[in-house]
N, C-alpha and C positions, 0 to 999 in steps of 0.2 A: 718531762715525762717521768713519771715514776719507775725506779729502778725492782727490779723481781729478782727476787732469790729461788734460785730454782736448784732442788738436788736430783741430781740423775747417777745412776746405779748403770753403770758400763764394764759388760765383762767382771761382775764381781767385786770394781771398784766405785766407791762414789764420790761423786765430785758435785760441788757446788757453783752454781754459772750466775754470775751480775748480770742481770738483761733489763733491756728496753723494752723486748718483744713479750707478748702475750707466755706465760708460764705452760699453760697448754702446747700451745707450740713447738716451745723450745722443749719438754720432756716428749711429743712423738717426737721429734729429732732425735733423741739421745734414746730413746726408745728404738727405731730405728736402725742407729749405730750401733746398737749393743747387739742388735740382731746380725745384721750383716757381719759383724765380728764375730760375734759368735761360730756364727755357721764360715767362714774364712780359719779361723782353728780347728775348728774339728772339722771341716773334709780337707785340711794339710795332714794334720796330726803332729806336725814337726814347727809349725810357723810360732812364736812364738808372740805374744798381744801386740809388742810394739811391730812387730815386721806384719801384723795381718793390718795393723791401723794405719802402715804406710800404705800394706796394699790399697785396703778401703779406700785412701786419701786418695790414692792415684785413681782409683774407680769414680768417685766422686769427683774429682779436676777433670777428668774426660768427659763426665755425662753435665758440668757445668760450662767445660768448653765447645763442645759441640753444643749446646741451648744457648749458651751467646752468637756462635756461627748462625743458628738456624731464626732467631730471634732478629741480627742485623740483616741477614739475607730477605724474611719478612718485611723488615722496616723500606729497606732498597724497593721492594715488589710494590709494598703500598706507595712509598713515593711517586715511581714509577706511573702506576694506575689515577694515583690524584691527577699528575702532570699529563696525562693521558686524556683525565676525563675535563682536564681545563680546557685544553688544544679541542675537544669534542663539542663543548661547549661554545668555545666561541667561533669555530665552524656554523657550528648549527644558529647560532645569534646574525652569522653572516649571510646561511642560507634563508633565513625567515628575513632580512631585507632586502635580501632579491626578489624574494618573493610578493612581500610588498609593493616594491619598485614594482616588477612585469602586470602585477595585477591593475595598479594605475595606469600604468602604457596603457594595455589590453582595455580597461574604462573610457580611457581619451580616445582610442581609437576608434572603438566602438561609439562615442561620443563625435566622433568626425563621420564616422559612416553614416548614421542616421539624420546628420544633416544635407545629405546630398538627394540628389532631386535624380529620378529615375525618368527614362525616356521610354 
């Protein structure tokens, strides 16, 4: 895959990023970041770039840790639901040859009654 050179402007400074990923992308990302930095220094007033980009990082590690939680807890649900709808499945494969079977009884019986001789 072709490598991108991408320059993003974060908080005043620019930095240049080597990517794999789409150039768009990765600039609303750092687009993004510069924002949320932004506005994390000035409602401190006191934080200083590096201590708001740690904040940011921890805000970010939370909202990726909890979308991994919520993402495995999904993946569990659907498993779940497949191994559900197998068990339903083959229920209902078991009901449809009972139903088969009673409806032959029901034929042969019917097939025994109409040969008997009424008095």
């Amino acid at each position: 895959m072709e490598k991108n050179r991408v320059k993003l402007s974060i908080c005043g400074n620019d930095y240049y990023i080597t990517t794999d990923d789409d150039p768009k992308y990765v600039t609303e990302l750092g687009n993004e970041l510069d924002e949320r930095l932004t506005k994390i220094v000035h409602e401190s007033g006191r934080l200083s770039i590096t201590q708001a980009a740690i904040l940011c990082s921890l805000e970010y590690a939370d909202i990726a840790k909890k979308s991994s939680d919520t993402a495995e807890n999904l993946r569990s649900q659907i498993k779940e639901y497949l191994e559900d709808s197998a068990r339903y499945k083959m229920e209902a494969e078991v009901a449809r040859r009972d139903v088969e079977r009673l409806n032959k009884e029901i034929q042969a019986l019917r097939g025994k009654g109409s040969g008997m001789t009424s008095f």
